[in-house]
Each structure stands twice: as C-alpha cells, then as structure tokens.
N, C-alpha and C positions, 0 to 999 in steps of 0.2 A: 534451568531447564525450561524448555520452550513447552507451552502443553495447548493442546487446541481447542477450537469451540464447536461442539456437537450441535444440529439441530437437526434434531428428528422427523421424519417425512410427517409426521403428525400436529406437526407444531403451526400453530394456525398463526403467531406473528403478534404485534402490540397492535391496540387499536389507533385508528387514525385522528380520535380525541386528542392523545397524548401529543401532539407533537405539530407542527405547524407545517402545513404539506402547502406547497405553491399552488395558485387555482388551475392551472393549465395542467394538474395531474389529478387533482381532486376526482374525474369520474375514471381515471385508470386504476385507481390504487383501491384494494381492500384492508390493507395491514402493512406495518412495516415489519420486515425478519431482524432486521440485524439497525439499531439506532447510532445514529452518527458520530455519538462519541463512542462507541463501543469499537466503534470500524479504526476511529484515530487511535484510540488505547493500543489497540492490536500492533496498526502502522510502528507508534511507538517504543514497544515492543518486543517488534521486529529490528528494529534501526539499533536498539540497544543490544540487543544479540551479536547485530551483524559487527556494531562497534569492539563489544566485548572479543568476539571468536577473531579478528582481523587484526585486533591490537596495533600493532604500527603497519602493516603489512597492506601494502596498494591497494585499493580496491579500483575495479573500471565495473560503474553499474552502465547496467543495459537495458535501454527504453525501447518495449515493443508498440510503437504507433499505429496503431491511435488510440485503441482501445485503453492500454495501461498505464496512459500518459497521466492521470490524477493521482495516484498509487503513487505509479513515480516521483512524481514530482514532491507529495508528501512527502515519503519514506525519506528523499534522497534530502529534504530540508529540515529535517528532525536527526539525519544524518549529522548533515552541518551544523546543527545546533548543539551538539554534542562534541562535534572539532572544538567550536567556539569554547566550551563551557567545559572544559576537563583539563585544565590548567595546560600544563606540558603534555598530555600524553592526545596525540591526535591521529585519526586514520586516513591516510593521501588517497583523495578522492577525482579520479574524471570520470565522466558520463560521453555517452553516447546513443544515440538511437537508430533504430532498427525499424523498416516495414516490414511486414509478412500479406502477402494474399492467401488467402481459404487454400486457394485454388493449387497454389504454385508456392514451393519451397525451394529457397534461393542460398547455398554455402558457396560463400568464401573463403580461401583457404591463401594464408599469407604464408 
C-alpha cells in the first residue's frame, strides 16, 4: 500500500546548514522542503509499485517535456533496475515523449 508525504502549509523546511547547496543558489534558497534522498526513496517506490501492479503486463511510460524529464528518467531507471534484478519475472518496458504548451492542448487520436 502506496501512502503519501503530508507537508503542512506551516512547515518551514530543513535548514540550509544541513546539506551542500551550489553557490549559484545560495542567495535564492531559505530552507530545503523535501531532501534528496527522500525525493529518490519515493521515485523508488513508485517504480516498485508500478513493477509490482503491472507484473508481466506492457507498460508504454510517457515523458511530458521538459519539465518532467528527471522524474522520468529516474523512475523509468530504477524501473529497469528492477527488470535487471528480479530474476525471471520482468515488465516490457517502451518509452516515449510528449510536449505540452501552457497555452495549447494538442490530442491525438490513432
């Protein structure tokens, strides 16, 4: 069972001691919310769920460009790490990707 991570409108985030911020963000940032292995745990997860519910069953993930191209790319290789590493039992994997503008939504219908 999948369960989520609350964070409350109040939660003011880790301090920026804790963790090693690039200089070129140092005067943007006050706090981090969510720390980076917390974000890969999750990715991970995810990719174990999606393994577990899909069992042998095709999957076609879909990449929305630009924005959720690192997500992707995680998830969809912690995906395959998981083909790799579960002896026999594996889930048929393609990818593809997708733009979207703000502006203008685009269906195509095969």
């Amino acid at each position: 069972m999948t369960t989520s991570i609350r964070i409350e409108d109040s939660y003011q985030g880790y301090s920026l001691d804790s963790f090693c911020i690039p200089k070129h963000y140092e005067d943007d940032l006050e706090s981090v919310l969510i720390p980076y292995g917390v974000i890969h745990d999750r990715i991970e997860r995810i990719a174990k769920d999606i393994f577990t519910d899909f069992g042998k069953e095709p999957l076609v993930a879909i990449c929305v460009l630009k924005g959720g191209y690192k997500f992707y790319t995680d998830l969809i290789d912690k995906i395959n790490s998981l083909n790799r590493n579960q002896g026999e039992r594996s889930v048929p994997l393609s990818v593809d990707f997708i733009r979207l503008r703000s502006y203008q939504v685009i269906i195509w219908k095969v």
